[in-house]
C-alpha positions in Angstrom: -3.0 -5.6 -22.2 -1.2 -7.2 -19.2 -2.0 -5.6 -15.7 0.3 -5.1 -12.9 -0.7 -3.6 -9.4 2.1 -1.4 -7.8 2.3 -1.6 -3.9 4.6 1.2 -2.3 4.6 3.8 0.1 7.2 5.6 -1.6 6.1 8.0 -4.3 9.0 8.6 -6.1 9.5 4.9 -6.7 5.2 4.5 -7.7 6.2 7.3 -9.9 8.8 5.9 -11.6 7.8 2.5 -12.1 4.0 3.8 -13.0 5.7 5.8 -15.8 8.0 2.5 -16.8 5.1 0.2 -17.3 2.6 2.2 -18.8 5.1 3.0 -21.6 6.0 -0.6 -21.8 2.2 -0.7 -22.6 1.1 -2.4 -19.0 -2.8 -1.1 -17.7 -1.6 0.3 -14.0 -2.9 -0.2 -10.6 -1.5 1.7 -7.6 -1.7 1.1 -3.8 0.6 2.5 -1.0 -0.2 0.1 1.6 -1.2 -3.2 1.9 -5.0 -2.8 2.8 -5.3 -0.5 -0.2 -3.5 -3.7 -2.2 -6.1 -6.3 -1.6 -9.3 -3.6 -2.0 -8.2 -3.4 -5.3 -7.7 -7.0 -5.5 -11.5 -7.5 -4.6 -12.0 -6.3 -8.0 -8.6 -6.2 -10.7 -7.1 -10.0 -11.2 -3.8 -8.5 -12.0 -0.7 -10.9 -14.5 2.1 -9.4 -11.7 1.9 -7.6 -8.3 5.1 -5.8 -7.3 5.4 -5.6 -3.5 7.2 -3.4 -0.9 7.7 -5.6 2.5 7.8 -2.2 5.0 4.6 0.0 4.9 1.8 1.3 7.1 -1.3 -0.6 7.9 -0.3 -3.8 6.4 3.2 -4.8 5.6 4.0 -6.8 2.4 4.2 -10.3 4.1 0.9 -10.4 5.1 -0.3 -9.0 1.8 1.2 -11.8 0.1 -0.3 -13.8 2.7 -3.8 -12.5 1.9 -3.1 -12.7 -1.6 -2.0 -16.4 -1.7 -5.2 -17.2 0.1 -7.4 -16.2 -3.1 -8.3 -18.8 -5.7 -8.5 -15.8 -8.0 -5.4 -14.8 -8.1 -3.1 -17.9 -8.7 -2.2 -17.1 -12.0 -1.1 -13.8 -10.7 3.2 -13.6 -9.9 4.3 -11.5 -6.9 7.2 -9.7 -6.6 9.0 -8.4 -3.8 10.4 -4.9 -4.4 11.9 -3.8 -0.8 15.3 -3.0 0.8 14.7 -5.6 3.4 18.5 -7.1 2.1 18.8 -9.6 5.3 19.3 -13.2 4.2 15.9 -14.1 6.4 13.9 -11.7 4.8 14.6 -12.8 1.5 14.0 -16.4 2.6 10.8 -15.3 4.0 9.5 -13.7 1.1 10.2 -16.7 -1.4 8.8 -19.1 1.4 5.2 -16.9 1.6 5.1 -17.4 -2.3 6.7 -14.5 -3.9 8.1 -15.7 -7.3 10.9 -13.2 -7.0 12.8 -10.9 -4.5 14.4 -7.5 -5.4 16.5 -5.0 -3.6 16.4 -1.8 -3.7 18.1 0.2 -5.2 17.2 -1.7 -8.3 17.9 -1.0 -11.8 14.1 -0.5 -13.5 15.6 -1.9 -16.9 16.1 -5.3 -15.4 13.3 -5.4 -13.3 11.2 -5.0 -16.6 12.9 -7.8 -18.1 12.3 -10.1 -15.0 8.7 -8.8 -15.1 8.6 -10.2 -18.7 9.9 -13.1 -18.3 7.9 -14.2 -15.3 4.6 -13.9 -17.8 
């Protein structure tokens, strides 16, 4: 069974996508901030992260930074899932190491597909 670990501070969205990947048969990991994130990275080597940039505590760039800094979890795809739509932001997020950037609103069909094509 493939892991992913959830990063939001928005519960409708956790919600939603929780309910998506479980039924698409994914074991689930939820954080809704960035510190939360990597405590649960200390112990779960997730396949795909999928990462809000604006939350409390610590914001999704420096997550990814913290994230890219672990040996253990280079296998391990990151994607951006934020409404951060500026052309900077997006160039920002790819040049930390995300393997993909996605605006919200997003349609949760394709970003399963994209999810499934990554691993």
């Amino acid at each position: 069974m493939k892991k992913i670990l959830l990063v939001d501070d928005e519960p409708n969205i956790l919600m939603t996508l929780e309910y998506t990947f479980k039924k698409n048969n994914f074991q689930v990991y939820i954080a809704r901030d960035g510190q939360e994130a990597l405590e649960i990275l200390k112990d779960q080597l997730p396949d795909v992260i999928i990462l809000d940039v604006m939350m409390p505590l610590v914001d999704g760039y420096d997550t990814l930074e913290q994230i890219k800094k672990d040996p253990r979890l280079t296998h391990c795809k990151v994607i951006f899932l934020t409404a951060k739509n500026k052309e900077k932001d997006i160039e920002k997020g790819l040049a930390l190491g995300a393997d993909l950037y996605v605006l919200k609103p997003f349609s949760i069909k394709k970003l399963i597909e994209q999810v499934h094509e990554l691993i």
